[in-house]
C-alpha positions in Angstrom: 27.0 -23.2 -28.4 27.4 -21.2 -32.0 30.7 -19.3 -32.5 30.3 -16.4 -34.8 33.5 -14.7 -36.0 33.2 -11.1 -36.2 35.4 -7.5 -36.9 35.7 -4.8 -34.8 35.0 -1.6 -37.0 37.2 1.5 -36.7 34.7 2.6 -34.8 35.5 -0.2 -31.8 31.9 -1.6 -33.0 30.7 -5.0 -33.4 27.2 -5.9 -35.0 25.5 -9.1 -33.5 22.7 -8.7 -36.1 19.5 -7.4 -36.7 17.7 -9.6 -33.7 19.6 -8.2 -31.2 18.8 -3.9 -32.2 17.6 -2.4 -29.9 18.4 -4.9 -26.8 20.4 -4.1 -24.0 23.9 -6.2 -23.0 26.3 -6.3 -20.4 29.5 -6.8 -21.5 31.6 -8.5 -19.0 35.6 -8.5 -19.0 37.0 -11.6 -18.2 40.6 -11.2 -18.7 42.3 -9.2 -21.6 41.0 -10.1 -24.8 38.1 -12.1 -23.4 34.7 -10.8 -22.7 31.4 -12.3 -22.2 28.3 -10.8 -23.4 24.5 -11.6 -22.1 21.3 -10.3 -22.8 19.4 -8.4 -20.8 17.6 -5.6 -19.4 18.1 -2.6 -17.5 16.2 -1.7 -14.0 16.9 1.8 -13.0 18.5 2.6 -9.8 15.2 5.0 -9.1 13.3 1.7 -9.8 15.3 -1.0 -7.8 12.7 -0.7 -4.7 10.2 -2.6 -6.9 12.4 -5.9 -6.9 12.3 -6.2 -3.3 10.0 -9.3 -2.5 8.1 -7.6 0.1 7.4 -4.8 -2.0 6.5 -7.2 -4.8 4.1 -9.2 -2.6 2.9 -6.2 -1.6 1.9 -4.7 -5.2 0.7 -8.4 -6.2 -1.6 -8.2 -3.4 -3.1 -4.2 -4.5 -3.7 -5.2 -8.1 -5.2 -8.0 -6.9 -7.4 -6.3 -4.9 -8.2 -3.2 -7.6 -8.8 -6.3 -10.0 -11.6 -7.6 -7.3 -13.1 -4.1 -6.7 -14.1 -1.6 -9.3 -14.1 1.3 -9.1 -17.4 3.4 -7.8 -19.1 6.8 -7.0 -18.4 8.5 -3.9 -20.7 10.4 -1.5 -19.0 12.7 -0.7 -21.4 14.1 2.8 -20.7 10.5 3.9 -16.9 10.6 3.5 -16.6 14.0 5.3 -18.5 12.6 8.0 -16.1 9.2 8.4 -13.4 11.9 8.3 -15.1 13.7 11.3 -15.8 11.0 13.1 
């Protein structure tokens, strides 16, 4: 583990360093004074539905499939009459 001693800026700012702009942290309080910080990203609450494992499997198993089947020309008189039928 490396320590690094650092100043907050009158600002309430800390900089970690130039490998680290630009990435997301959560900052976790673990008692006054004390906080723990871990890299990481950010999933969207409008976006959570696509870590479910089903769903996963799910989309893993449609790329999968687009990946085995290109895409081709329709006839479109024979898809009206599927429809139909």
């Amino acid at each position: 583990m490396t320590a690094m001693l650092k100043s907050i800026n009158r600002s309430g700012q800390i900089t970690l360093g130039r490998q680290y702009a630009g990435k997301t942290v959560m900052i976790e309080q673990i008692k006054t004074g004390v906080w723990m910080l871990k890299l990481g990203e950010f999933i969207p609450v409008s976006e959570r539905w696509l870590q479910d494992s089903k769903v996963s499997g799910d989309l893993d198993e449609a790329v999968e499939w687009a990946e085995n089947n290109p895409p081709k020309e329709s006839d479109i008189n024979t898809l009206e009459s599927q429809i139909k039928s």
